[in-house]
C-alpha positions in Angstrom: 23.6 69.5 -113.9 19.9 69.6 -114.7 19.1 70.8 -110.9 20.7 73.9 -111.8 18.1 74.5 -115.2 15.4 75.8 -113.0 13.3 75.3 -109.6 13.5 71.8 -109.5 15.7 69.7 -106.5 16.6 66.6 -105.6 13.7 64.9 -102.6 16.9 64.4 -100.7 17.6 68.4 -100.9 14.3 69.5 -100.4 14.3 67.5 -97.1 17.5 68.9 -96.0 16.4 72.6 -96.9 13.1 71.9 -94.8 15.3 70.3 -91.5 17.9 73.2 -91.8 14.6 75.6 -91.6 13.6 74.2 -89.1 16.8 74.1 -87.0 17.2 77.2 -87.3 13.3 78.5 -85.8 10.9 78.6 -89.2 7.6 76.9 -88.6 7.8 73.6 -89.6 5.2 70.6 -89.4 6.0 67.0 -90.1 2.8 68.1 -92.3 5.2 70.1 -94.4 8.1 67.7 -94.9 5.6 64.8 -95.8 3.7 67.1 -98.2 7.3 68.7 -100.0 8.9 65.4 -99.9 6.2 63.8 -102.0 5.5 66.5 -104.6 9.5 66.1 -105.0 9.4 62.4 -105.3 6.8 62.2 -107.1 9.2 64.9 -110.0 12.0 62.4 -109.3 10.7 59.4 -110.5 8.4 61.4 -113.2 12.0 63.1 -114.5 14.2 60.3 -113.7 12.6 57.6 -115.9 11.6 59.7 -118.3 15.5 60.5 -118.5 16.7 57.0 -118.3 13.5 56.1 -121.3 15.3 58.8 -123.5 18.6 57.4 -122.6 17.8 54.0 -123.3 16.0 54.8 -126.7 18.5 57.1 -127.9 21.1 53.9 -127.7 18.9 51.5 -129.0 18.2 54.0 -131.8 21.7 54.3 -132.6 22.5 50.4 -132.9 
């Protein structure tokens, strides 16, 4: 649900929207999947603990 507030995807998405460019004749590098893969990880694990922190506190608040 959250992928859909603004430009932000999945690594696993961004990846697959880089191969399917590339299949398809866009100018690719291995360069350019390293470099896209690791900005996106590096959101995923920023976004996805701070999600699972506000989770967790939000539950431990309400006890």
């Amino acid at each position: 649900m959250l992928l859909a507030l603004g430009p932000f995807e999945h690594v696993i998405v961004s990846v697959l929207h880089l191969f399917s460019g590339w299949t398809h004749g866009a100018a690719i590098t291995g360069g350019d999947v390293a470099r896209v893969a690791a900005i996106a990880l590096v959101g995923n694990l920023i976004g996805g603990v701070g999600l699972v922190t506000l989770s967790h506190a939000a539950q431990a608040k309400g006890k």
